[in-house]
C-alpha positions in Angstrom: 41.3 2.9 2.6 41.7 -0.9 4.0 41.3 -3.3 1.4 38.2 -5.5 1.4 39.5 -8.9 0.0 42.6 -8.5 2.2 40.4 -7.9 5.4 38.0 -10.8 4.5 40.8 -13.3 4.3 42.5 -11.9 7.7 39.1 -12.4 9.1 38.4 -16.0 8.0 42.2 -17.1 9.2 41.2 -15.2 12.3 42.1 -16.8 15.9 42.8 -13.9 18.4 40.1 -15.3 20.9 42.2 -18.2 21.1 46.2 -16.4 20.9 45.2 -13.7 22.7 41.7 -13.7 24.6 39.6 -11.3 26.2 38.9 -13.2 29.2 38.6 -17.0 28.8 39.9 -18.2 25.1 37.2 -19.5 23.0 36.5 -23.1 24.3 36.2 -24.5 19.9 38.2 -24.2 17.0 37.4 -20.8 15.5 35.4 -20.9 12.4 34.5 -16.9 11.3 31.4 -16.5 9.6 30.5 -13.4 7.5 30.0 -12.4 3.7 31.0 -9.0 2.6 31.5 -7.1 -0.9 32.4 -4.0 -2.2 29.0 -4.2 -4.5 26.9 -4.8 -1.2 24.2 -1.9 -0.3 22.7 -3.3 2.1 24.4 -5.0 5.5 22.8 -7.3 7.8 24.4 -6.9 11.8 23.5 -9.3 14.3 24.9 -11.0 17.0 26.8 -13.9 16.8 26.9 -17.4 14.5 25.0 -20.7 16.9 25.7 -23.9 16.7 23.5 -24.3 13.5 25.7 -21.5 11.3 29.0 -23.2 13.0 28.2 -26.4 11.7 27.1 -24.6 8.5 29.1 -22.0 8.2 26.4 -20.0 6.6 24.8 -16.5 8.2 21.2 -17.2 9.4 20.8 -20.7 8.5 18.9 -21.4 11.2 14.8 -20.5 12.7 16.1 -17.0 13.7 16.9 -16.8 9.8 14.1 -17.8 8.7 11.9 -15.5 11.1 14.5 -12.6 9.6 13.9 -13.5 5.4 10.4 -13.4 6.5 10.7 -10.0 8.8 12.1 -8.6 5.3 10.0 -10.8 2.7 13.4 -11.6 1.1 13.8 -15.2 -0.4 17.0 -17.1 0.3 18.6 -16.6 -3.0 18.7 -12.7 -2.6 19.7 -13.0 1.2 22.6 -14.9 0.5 23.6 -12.7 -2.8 26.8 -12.0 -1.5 27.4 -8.8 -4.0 24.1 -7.4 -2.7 23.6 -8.2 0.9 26.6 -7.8 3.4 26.2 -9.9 6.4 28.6 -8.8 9.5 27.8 -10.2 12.8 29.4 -8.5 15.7 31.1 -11.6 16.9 32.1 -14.3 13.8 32.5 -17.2 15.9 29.5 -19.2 17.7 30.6 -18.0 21.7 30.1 -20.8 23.1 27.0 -21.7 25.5 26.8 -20.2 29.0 26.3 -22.6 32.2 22.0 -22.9 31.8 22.9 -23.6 28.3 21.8 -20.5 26.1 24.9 -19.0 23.3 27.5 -16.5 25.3 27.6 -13.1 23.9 29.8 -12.4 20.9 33.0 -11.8 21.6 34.8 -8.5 22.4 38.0 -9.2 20.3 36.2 -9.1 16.9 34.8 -6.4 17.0 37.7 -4.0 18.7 40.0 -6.1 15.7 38.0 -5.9 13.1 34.4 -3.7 12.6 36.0 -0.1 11.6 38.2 -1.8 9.0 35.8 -3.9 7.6 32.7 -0.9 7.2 35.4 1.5 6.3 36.4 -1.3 3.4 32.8 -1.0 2.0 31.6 2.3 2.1 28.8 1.8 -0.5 26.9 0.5 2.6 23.6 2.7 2.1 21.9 0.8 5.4 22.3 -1.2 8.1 20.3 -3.4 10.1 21.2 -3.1 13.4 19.8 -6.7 14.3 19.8 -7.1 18.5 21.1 -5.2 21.1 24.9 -5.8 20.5 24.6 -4.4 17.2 22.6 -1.3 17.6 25.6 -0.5 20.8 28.2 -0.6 17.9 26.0 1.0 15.2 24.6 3.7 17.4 26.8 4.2 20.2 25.4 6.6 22.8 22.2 7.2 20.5 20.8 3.9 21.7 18.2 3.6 24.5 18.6 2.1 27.8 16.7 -0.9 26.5 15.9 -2.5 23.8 12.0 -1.3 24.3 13.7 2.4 24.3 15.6 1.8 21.4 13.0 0.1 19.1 10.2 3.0 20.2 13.3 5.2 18.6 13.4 3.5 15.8 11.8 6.1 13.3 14.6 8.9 15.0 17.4 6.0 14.5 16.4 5.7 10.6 16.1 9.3 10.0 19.5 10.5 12.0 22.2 12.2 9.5 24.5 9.1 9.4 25.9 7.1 7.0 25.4 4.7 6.6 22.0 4.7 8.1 20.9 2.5 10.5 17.5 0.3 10.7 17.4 -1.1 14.6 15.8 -4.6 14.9 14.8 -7.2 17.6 17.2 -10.4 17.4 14.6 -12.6 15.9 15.2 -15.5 18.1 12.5 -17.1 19.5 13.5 -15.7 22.9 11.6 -12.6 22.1 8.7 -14.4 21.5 7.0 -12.3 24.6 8.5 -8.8 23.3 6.9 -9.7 19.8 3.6 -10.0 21.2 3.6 -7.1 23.8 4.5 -5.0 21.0 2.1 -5.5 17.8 3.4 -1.9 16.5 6.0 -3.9 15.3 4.5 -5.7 12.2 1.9 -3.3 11.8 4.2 -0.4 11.7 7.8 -1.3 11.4 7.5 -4.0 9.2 6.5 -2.5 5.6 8.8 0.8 6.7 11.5 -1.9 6.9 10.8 -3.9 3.4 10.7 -0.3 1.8 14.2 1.1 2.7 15.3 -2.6 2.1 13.8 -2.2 -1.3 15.4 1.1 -1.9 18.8 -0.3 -1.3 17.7 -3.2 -2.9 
């Protein structure tokens, strides 16, 4: 079995999107941004760091964290316990910003270099939030929808699927989905106490 600590510090010296890109090298100096343990149950999945966490170099330190802590009801101080809560985005370095502006997607090397390592490094991971569409590709493969839509109706079938570790599919709680939020009230009615139970089971 990989070893965690050993895979943590490749990942933090990491700079294969700039020795050997997929595409264009990353246009900044890499800076990887993740926290994993072999104590944590619980393993947040979303995108990619912006230019908030790559100033900070802390997960979620931005709005779309703060609309996330309150999506679970989690203060800051158990968010960021790193020996509870694993936090493994599915690109570690902020992308870069696209010509209107908006972040890039996450890059394709960390993933392909890194993901299978790293979960099979922690297999105490009980659940996993599958946070935006990039995730729930990696985290569900062919079981995701066409759509985002598709794959959040799902999400009940996602949750209950013999996997392990499960897998909780989420919106990416950027403000872009502002519109999807409010089309779809199901989601805090519903979804949102089903989520901060299993949290709290894991929790």
């Amino acid at each position: 079995m990989p070893e965690l600590t050993a895979i943590v510090r490749a990942i933090r010296r990491c700079r294969v999107c700039v020795t050997a890109p997929r595409g264009q090298p990353l246009p900044h100096e890499p800076r990887p941004v993740l926290r994993a343990s072999a104590t944590a149950r619980l393993a947040i999945c979303g995108q990619a760091p912006g230019t908030r966490v790559h100033r900070s170099g802390r997960p979620f330190s931005d709005p779309s964290g703060d609309r996330l802590r309150s999506w679970l009801n989690m203060p800051a101080d158990l968010f960021y316990d790193e020996a509870r809560v694993a936090i493994v985005p599915m690109g570690f370095c902020f992308p870069g910003h696209d010509a209107k502006g908006g972040d890039l997607p996450p890059r394709r090397e960390c993933a392909a270099q890194w993901h299978r390592d790293l979960f099979a490094a922690m297999p105490q991971v009980e659940l996993v939030l599958a946070v935006g569409a990039y995730a729930q590709a990696f985290h569900l493969g062919a079981a995701r929808g066409k759509t985002l839509q598709e794959t959040m109706l799902n999400w009940r079938a996602h949750l209950e699927a013999p996997r392990s570790p499960r897998v909780f599919p989420l919106p990416h709680p950027s403000w872009r989905n502002n519109a999807w939020l409010k089309k779809n009230p199901w989601f805090e009615v519903e979804l949102l106490p089903a989520l901060r139970r299993e949290v709290g089971k894991v929790l």
